[in-house]
VMD Tcl script that draws the C-alpha trace (Angstrom):
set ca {
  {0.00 0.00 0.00}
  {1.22 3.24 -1.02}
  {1.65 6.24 1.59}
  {0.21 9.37 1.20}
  {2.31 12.50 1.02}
  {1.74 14.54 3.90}
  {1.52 18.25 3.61}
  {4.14 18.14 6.17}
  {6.46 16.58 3.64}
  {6.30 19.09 1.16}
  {8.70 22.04 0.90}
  {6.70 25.31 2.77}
  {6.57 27.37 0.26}
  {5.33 24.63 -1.87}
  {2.34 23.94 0.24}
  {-1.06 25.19 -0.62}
  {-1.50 27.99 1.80}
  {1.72 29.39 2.17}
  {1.81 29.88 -1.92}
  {-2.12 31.62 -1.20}
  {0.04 33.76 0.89}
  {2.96 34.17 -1.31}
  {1.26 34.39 -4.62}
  {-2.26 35.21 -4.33}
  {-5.02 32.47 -5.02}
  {-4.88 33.23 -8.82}
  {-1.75 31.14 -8.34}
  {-3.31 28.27 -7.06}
  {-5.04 25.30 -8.55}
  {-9.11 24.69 -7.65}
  {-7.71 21.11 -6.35}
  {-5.26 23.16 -3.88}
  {-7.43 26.02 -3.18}
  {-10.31 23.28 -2.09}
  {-7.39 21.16 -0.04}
  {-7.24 24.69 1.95}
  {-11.10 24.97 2.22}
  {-10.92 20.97 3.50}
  {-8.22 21.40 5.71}
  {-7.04 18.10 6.12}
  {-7.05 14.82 4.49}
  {-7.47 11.27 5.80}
  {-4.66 8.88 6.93}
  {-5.10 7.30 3.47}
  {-4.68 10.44 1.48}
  {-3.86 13.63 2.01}
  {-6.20 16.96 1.53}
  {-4.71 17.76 -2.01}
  {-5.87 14.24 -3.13}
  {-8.96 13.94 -1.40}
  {-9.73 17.53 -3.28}
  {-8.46 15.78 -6.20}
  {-10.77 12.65 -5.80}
  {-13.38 15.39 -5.15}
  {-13.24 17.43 -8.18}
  {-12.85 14.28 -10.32}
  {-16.36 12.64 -8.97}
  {-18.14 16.01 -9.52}
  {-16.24 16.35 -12.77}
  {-14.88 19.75 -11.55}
  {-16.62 23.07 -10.08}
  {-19.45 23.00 -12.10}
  {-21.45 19.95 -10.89}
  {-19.59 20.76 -7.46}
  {-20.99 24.11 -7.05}
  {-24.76 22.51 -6.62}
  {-23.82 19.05 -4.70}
  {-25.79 18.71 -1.45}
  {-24.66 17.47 1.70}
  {-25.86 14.36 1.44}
  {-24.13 13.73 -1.93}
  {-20.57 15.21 -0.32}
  {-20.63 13.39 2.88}
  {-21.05 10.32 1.02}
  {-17.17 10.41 -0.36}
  {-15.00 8.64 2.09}
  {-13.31 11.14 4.47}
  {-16.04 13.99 4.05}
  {-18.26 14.02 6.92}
  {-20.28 17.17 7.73}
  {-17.50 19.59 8.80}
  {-15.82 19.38 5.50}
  {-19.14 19.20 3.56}
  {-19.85 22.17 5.20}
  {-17.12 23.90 4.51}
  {-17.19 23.22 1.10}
  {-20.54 23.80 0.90}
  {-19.89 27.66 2.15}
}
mol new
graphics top color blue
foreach p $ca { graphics top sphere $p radius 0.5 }
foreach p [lrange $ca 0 end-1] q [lrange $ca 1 end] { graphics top cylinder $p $q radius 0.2 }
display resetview
């Protein structure tokens, strides 16, 4: 079984927020600039590819943008906090 790269094991100013910091969001991905909105990831995977897993079953923003709770919280490792947030 592959490990997940942890955020932790990526070079600072190669992680997500610190580059929304450093570069402005235009800079950013919609797979990073969700991981940020998710906040963490699952010991399986970490938030960048649980955003990516996310974006691929909604087939990007578009189909995102109207998903319900119900439908979010049913992807392993969303439960209601992270629905929510993406949700907001």
């Amino acid at each position: 079984m592959n490990e997940a790269i942890k955020i932790k094991d990526v070079p600072r100013d190669e992680r997500p927020r610190e580059r929304l910091l450093n570069q402005g969001a235009k800079f950013l991905s919609n797979k990073e600039l969700l991981a940020i909105l998710i906040g963490s990831g699952t010991r399986e995977e970490s938030a960048l590819d649980l955003s990516a897993r996310i974006l691929m079953h909604f087939e990007g923003l578009s189909l995102l943008k109207d998903a319900t709770i119900e439908e979010l919280t049913a992807i392993k490792g969303i439960g209601e906090a992270k629905g929510v947030s993406i949700l907001a």
